[in-house]
N, C-alpha and C positions, 0 to 999 in steps of 0.2 A: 601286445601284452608282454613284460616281461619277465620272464622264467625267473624263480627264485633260485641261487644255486651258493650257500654261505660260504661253501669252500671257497670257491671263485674271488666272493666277495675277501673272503681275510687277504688272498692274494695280493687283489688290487688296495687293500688297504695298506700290503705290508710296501708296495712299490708306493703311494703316498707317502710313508712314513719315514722311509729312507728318504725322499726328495726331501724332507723337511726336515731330516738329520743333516743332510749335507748342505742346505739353503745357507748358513753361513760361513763355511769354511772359506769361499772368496774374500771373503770379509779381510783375514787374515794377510791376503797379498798385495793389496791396495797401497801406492806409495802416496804423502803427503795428502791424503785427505781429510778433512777432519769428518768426525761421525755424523754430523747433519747432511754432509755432502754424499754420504754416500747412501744414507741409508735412506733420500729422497728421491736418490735416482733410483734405486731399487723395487723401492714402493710403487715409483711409478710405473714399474714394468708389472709386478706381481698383483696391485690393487688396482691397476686405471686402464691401461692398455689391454695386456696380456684376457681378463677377464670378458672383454668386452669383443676381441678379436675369435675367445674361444665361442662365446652366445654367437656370434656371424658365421662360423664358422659349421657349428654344429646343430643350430635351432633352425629348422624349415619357417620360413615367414616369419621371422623372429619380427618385423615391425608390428606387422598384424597381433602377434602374441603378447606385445607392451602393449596396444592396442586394447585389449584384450582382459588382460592383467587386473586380476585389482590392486586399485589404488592404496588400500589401506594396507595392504602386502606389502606393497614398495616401499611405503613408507616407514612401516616397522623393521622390514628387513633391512632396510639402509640405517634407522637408530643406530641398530641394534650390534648391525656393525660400524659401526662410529665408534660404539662402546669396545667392540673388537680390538679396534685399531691402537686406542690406548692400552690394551693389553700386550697387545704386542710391541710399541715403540716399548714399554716397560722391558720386556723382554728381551730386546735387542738391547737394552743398557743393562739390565742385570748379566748378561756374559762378560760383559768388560771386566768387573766387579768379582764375579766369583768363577768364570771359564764356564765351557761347555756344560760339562756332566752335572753339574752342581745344581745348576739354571735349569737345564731340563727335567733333573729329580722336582725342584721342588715345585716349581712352576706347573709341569703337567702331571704330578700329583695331586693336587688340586681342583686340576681343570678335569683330569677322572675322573674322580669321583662326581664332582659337582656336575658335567658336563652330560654323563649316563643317567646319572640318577634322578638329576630334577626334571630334565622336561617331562617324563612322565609322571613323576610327580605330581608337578603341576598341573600336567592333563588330567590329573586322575585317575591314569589305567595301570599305575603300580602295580596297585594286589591282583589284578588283573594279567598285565605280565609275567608275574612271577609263578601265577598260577600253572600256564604253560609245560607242557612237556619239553623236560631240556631247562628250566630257567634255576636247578637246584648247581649244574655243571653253568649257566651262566653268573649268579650269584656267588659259588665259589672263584669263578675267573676274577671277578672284581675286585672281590677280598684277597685272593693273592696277588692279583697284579698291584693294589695298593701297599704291599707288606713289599714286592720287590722293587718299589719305587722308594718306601721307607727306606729300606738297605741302599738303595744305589745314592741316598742321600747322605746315608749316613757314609757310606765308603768316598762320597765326596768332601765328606767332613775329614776324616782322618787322611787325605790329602791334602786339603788344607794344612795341618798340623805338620805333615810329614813336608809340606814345598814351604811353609810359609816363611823362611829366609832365602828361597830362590825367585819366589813369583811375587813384585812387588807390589801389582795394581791387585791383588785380591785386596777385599775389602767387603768384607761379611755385613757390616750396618749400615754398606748403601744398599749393597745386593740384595738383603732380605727381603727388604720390606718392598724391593721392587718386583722380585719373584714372587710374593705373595700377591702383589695386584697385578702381575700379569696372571697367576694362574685363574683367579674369579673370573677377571676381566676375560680371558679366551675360552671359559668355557661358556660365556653369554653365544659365541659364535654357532653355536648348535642350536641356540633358540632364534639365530638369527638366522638360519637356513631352514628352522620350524616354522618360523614367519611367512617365507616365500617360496611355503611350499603351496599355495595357490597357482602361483605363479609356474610352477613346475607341471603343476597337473596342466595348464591351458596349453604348453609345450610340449607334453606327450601329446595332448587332443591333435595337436597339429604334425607329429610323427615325429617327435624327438627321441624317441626310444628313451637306450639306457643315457643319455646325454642332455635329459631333461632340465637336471640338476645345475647345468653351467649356462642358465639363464637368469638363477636366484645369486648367480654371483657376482650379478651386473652391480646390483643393489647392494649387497651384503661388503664386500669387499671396496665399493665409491667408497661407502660410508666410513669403513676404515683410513681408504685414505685421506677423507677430509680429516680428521683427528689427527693423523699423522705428520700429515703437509703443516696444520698450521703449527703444529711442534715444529718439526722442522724450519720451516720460516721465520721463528721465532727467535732460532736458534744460531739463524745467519746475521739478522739485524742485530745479535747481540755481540756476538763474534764476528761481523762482516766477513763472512766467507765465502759471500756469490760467489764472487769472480774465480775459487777453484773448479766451475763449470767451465772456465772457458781456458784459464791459465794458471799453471802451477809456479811456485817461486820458485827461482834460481835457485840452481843447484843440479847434483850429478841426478837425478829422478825427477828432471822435469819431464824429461820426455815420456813420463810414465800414462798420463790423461787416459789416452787411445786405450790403453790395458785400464785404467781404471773403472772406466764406463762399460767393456767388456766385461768386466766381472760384475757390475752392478746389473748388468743385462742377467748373465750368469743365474744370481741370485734369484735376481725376480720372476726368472724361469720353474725354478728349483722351487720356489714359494709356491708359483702357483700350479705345478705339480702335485704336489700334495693335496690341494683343492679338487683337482681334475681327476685324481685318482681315488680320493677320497668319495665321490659324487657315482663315479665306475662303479666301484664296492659298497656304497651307500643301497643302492635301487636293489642289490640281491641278495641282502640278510634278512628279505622275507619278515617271520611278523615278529624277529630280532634286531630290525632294525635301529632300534635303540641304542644297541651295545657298539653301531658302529665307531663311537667316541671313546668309549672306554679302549674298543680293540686299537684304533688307533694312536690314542694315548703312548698305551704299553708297550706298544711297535716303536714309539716313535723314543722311549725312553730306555729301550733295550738296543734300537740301533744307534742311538747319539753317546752310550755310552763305550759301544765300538768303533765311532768314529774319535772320541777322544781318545781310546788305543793308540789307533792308527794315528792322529795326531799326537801323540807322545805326548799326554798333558799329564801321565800317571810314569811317565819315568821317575825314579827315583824314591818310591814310592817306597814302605816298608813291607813285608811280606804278610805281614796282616790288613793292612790294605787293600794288597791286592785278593785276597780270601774274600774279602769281604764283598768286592766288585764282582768276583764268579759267582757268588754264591745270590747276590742280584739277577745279575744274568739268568742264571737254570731258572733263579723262581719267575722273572718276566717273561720265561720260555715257556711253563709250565702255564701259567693264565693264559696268555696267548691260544695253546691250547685249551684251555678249559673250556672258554668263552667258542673255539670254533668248533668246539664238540658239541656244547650247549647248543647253539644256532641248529648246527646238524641235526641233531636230534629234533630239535621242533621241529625244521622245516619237513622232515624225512615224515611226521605225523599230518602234518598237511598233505603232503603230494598222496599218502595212503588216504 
């Protein structure tokens, strides 16, 4: 059985949420590739491989447990991320578009709130949740982490304004509308690991512990990259760009391949990081499990906007600007805690 323990749990949320800050910085080192090329090699480490090497890895008699499985699990949980998957190619084209910060404001603002609040929704046990001791410090976490998402969007608006004669490829009327369907789209991913969690229970029966979770990702994450792949392929027959799998064109960065596939490895590491560590912190927020989207969300929108720091995407910025991005910060700092106070709080009335 496993111990409930939420602190733990935000932990291993906050080390997902950094891997999935960082998942595209490789992105940026890549010579001569175009975006189809790289972002299939990547998929296929983070959706196809990597997923299936962690369930072998980690699931005791993992045949027996497919075996085992229901079927109508599998099948939903693979939809559902199918639907996933188009979220996220969205996603990885809205950074071209509008950069890091911008993309993850508005994108996993959406997929927050939507992402925490509808599965149980739709299960029914809302008012039932909220009921809970601790769910007054979980519901305020939400609402402010929603209002420090608001600001780090809007601070990426008035960088816009302040880069927009330096930074050419921004581009707000492709980016939006691609940020808004990746945000729906990736918070289906949470009903898509609700799906197989059948699957997850037949994996404890068989002594998977806290590592139950990265057998629903066999299913959840295929399904993304079937949606993904055939975009991608799609995207080669149109542009004929196989052949950057095997050779690059002349020039002084041909030699570059070996490092390109390297960092596509990279990525798809880093991606499915976030999964593995997410799944960690999932199984011990106790009967706050819910909030594990939200929490992660807010981690993942409070440290991507420190990674665009560190990547200098806010140099030159005007000093209101930057006001605006600390003052994001504290408040994604402050939800972050709310939400792990909340948890604490309930689980601390259970173990009494």
């Amino acid at each position: 059985m496993i111990t409930s323990n939420p602190i733990l749990g935000v932990l291993f949320h906050a080390v997902g949420a950094l891997s999935a800050a960082l998942c595209y910085t490789p992105q940026k080192a890549t010579r001569r590739w175009s975006w189809q090329t790289y972002w299939l090699a990547q998929a296929s480490v983070c959706w196809l491989i990597l997923p299936v090497l962690g369930a072998w890895l980690t699931i005791p008699d993992l045949v027996q447990v497919l075996k085992e499985s229901p079927v109508s699990a599998m099948r939903n949980a693979f939809l559902l991320g199918a639907c996933y998957g188009i979220g996220g190619t969205a996603f990885g084209l809205a950074i071209k578009h509008l950069g890091f910060s911008l993309t993850y404001a508005i994108a996993i603002g959406i997929s927050c709130v939507l992402g925490t609040l509808l599965p149980p929704l739709v299960s029914g046990q809302l008012a039932s949740v909220f009921g809970r001791t601790g769910s007054g410090w979980v519901l305020a976490g939400i609402g402010i982490g929603v209002i420090g998402i608001l600001l780090s969007g809007f601070a990426g608006r008035l960088k816009e304004l302040d880069l927009q004669g330096q930074n050419s490829g921004f581009n707000l009327k492709k980016g939006l509308p691609l940020c808004l369907l990746a945000g729906v789209l990736s918070a289906v991913y949470g009903f898509s690991l609700a799906a197989g969690e059948p699957i997850a229970a037949v994996a404890a029966n068989h002594g998977a512990g806290v590592f139950q979770g990265n057998v629903v990702y066999i299913f959840s994450n295929s399904g993304a990259f079937l949606t993904t792949g055939l975009y991608c392929l799609w995207l080669h027959f149109r542009h004929r760009t196989f052949g950057e799998y095997v050779e690059l064109p002349a020039g002084p960065e041909r030699r570059a391949l070996p490092l390109n596939f390297a960092l596509a490895i990279l990525t798809g590491c880093l991606w499915y990081g976030q999964f593995f560590f997410y799944g960690l912190g999932h199984v011990r927020m106790g009967d706050f499990k819910f909030t594990s989207w939200g929490i992660h969300m807010i981690m993942l929108v409070l440290l991507s906007s420190l990674i665009g720091l560190i990547l200098r995407e806010w140099q030159g910025c005007r000093r209101g600007t930057w006001s605006a991005l600390a003052a994001a910060l504290l408040i994604l700092v402050l939800a972050v805690l709310s939400l792990a106070y909340g948890s604490y709080l309930g689980e601390a009335v259970v173990a009494h």
